[in-house]
N, C-alpha and C positions, 0 to 999 in steps of 0.2 A: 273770518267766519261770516254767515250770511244770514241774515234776519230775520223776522217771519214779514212776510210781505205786506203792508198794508193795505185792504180793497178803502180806494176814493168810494166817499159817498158825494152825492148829489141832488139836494134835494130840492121840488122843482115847482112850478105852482107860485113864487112870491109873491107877494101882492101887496108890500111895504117894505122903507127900509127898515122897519121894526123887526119884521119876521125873515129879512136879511141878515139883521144881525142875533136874531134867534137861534135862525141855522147857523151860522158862522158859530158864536160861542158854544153850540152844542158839538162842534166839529165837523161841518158841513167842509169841504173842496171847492165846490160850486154850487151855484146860484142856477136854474133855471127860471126863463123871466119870459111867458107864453104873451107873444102877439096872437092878431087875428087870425082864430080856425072856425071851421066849418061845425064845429061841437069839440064837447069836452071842456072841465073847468078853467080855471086860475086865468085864462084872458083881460091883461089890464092894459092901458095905452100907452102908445109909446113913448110917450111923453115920461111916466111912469117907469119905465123902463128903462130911461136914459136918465131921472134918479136915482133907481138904486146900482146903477152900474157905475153911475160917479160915486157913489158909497160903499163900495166895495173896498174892501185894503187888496195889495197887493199880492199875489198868490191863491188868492181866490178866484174863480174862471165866474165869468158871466157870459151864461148860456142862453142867446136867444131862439126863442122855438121860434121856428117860420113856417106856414104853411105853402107860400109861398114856391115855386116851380121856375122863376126867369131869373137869369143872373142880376137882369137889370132891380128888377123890388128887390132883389134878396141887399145886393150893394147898396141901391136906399138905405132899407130897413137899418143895417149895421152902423152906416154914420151917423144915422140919425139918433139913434141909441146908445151908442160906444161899446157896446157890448167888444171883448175881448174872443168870442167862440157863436160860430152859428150851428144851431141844430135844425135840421136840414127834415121836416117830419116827414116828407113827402117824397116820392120818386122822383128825381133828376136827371133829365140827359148828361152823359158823359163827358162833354164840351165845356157844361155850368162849370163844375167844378175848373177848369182852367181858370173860366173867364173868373170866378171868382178870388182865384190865388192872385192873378197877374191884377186885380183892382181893391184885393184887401191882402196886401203881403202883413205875415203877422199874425193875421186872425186865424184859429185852428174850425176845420170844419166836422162837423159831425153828422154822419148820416145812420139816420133812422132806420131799421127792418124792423118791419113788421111781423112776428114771425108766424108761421101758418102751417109750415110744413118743409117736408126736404129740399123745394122751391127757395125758401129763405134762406138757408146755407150757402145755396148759389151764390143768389143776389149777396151778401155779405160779403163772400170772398171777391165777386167783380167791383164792390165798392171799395173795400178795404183798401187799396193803393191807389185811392185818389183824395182820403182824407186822413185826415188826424186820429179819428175813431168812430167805431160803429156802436150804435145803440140799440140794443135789443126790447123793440114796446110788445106789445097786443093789441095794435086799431085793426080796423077793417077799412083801409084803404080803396075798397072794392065797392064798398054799399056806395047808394046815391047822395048821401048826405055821411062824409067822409069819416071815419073816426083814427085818428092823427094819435092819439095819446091820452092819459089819461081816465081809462076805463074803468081802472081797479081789477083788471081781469088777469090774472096769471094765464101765461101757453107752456107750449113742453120744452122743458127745458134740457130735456136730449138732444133736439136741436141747436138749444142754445149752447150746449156744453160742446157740440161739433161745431160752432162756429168758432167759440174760444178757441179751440183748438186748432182749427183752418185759414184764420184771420191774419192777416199781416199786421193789422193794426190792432189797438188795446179795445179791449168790448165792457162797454156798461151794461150791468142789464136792468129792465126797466118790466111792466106789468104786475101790478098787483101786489108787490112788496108790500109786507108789514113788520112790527116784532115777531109774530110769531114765525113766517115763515121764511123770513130773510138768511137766517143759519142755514137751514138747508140747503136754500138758493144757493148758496155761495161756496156751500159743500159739494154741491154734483154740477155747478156751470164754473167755478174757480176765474170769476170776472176779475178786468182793472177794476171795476168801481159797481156800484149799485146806483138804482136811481129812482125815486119816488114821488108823491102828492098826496093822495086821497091816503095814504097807509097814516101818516101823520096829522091828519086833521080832524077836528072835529066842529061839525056843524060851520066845516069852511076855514075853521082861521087854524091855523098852526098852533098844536099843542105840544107843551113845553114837556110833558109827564112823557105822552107816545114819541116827542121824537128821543130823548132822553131812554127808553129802553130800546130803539129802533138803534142808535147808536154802540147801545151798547152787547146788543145779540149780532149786531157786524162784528167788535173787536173780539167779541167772544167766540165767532167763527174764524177769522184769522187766525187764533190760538191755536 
């Protein structure tokens, strides 16, 4: 007999291992742990970063966001942190990803769409068979001063729902998730996982009440 599927949540922003293990005990999957971007929150050092990925238990994915574009930083970045998975916020030539497999066998990669329009479904499915999974944001990758993640901004998720659909690889989706509208989200896109920041926060720090129903309007959608 077959189960009701569980969607992974991920929730992303940490900024301690306190609220590491906040999200953990709330039933968080993974950890997202944002280096340096051009804008958008939750950017802490790497230093930082390579604590709470040692504080992780096992089974828990630490996700580092990279703004980053060369295989060469992206391979830094991941040693120097231990991070187990790289989130990849930004466009990459098609070679990165090699170079990246053949200098961090192990680490799972994840690349970011930004989604926009019927443009993004492309990109998705040409990325899809070079990583582990794709992540569906809302930045503006295109403005002069970059927007990578973290907007709070919902896109269409008709889009999103034709990527799940066309993707080789599992799809988180990401943009503007809350309690309220994460059920729906996960009703017309049927993601592997969801994935947040600003929906569970208040005045910055991770709240235990918002992520506590955020969790629980996911299980309630899986149902």
């Amino acid at each position: 007999m077959g189960g009701v599927r569980r969607t992974r949540i991920k929730v992303c922003c940490i900024s301690s291992v306190e609220e590491a293990w906040l999200a953990i005990d709330h039933g968080a999957d993974a950890l997202g742990l944002v280096s340096n971007m051009p804008s958008g929150p939750g950017v802490i050092d790497e230093g930082l970063i390579a604590e709470i990925a040692a504080a992780a238990p096992p089974g828990v994915a630490t996700f580092l966001l990279t703004s980053r574009v060369d295989a060469e930083g992206i391979i830094g970045q991941q040693r120097r942190c231990g991070v187990n998975a790289i989130q990849l916020c930004d466009a990459v030539e098609t070679v990165t990803y090699g170079r990246l497999r053949r200098a961090l066998p192990g680490i799972s990669l994840i690349q970011v769409i930004h989604v926009s329009g019927p443009d993004s479904v492309k990109a998705a499915r040409a990325a899809a068979g070079f990583v582990d999974a794709i992540l569906l944001d809302s930045g503006r990758p295109d403005l002069p001063v970059k927007e990578l993640g973290g907007t709070g901004r919902t896109h269409d998720w008709r889009h999103s729902r034709a990527i799940v659909e066309q993707s080789s690889a599992p799809v988180y989706l990401a943009g503007g998730l809350n309690a309220e509208n994460v059920g729906q989200a996960i009703r017309e896109t049927s993601p592997f996982g969801v994935d947040l920041c600003t929906g569970v926060r208040s005045r910055g720090r991770l709240d235990k009440a918002k992520l506590r129903a955020y969790v629980g309007a996911v299980t309630r959608a899986a149902a």
